[in-house]
Steps between C-alpha positions, in 0.01 A plus 500: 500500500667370171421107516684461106842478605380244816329299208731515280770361734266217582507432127880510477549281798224238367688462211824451586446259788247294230822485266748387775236287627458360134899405442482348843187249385688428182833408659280258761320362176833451325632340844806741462430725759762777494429809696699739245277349219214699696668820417554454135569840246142497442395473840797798555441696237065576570625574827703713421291689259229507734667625763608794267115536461400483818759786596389731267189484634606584838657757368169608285277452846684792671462872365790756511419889497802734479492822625651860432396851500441568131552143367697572217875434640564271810135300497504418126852385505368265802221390306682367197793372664302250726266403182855412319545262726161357630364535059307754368145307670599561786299761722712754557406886454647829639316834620526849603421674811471802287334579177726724327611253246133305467509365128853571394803253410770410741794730521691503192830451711298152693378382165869538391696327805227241478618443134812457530398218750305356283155571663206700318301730684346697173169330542494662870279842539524701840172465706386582878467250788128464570350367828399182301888426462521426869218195499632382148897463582638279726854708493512872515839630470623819570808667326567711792391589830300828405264292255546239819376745716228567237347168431462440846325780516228448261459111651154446617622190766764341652465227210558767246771670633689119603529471082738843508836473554809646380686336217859543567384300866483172306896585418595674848239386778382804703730745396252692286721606225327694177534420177609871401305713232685528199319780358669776528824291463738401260503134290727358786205570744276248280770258458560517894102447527465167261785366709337560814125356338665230364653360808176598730310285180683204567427452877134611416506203237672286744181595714219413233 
């Protein structure tokens, strides 16, 4: 179990509560008690700022695998959507059920539509789930039901195969709809896949 995030909150909450709890003693000493005085910008402002922290790392105590079959089209354009939006520290990663692309760039045509969307997925290289991936990640998800089927397949338990799911069932609950492969398509195909990721993304961030 991660205990940083539980003491971290503890941190947050100690320090807010000693500042509202220090306007509140100064209004008594001043004998001007005014309960708005207790939430003064200062007050305000460190909470908010620390609540910013403290989200981020919620965010940071959950990890994020996404999955493909070659991981250099659908699971990479997962990956760096969902770090655009969480930050780049994040843990968020993508894999391959197969290792025909082990080492190699995204897709030209993902690192392009991904450009023009302002997210960077150069500094991505193609690599093979690994048994280890299913104790490390809290979220495993699936582009489509044949790397579904997959993943559950190499699970060990019923704990590992609880952390697969498909991703377009954050969107549509149940229904089981892929995320196609845009391989052997044309650009529209990878412009029809970011769509999809990116709405999937923000109910998986909603999530985290």
């Amino acid at each position: 179990m991660n205990f940083a995030p539980t003491l971290f909150g503890w941190f947050i909450e100690k320090t807010f509560f000693s500042l509202l709890l220090g306007n509140l003693g100064q209004s008594k000493k001043l004998n001007n008690f005014d309960i708005h005085s207790c939430f003064c910008p200062q007050t305000i402002i460190t909470f908010l700022i620390t609540f910013g922290i403290w989200k981020i790392v919620l965010i940071m105590s959950k990890k994020v695998l996404m999955v493909c079959l070659g991981n250099i089209c659908r699971s990479p354009l997962a990956e760096g959507i969902l770090k655009s939006k969480v930050g780049e520290d994040a843990i968020v990663d993508s894999a391959g059920t197969a290792g025909y692309h082990v080492g190699h760039l995204p897709d030209e045509r993902s690192i392009e539509v991904a450009k023009l969307n302002d997210v960077d997925i150069t500094n991505q290289r193609a690599r093979r789930i690994s048994p280890s991936d299913f104790e490390e990640y809290d979220y495993i998800y699936a582009m489509d039901e044949e790397n579904y089927n997959n993943l559950i397949a190499m699970a060990k338990n019923d704990t590992q195969r609880s952390k697969v799911r498909m991703i377009m069932n954050e969107l549509y609950p149940n229904e089981n709809i892929d995320v196609p492969d845009p391989y052997y398509g044309g650009d529209n195909g990878f412009k029809n896949v970011y769509k999809m990721l990116d709405q999937a993304t923000d109910k998986i961030l909603e999530k985290l």
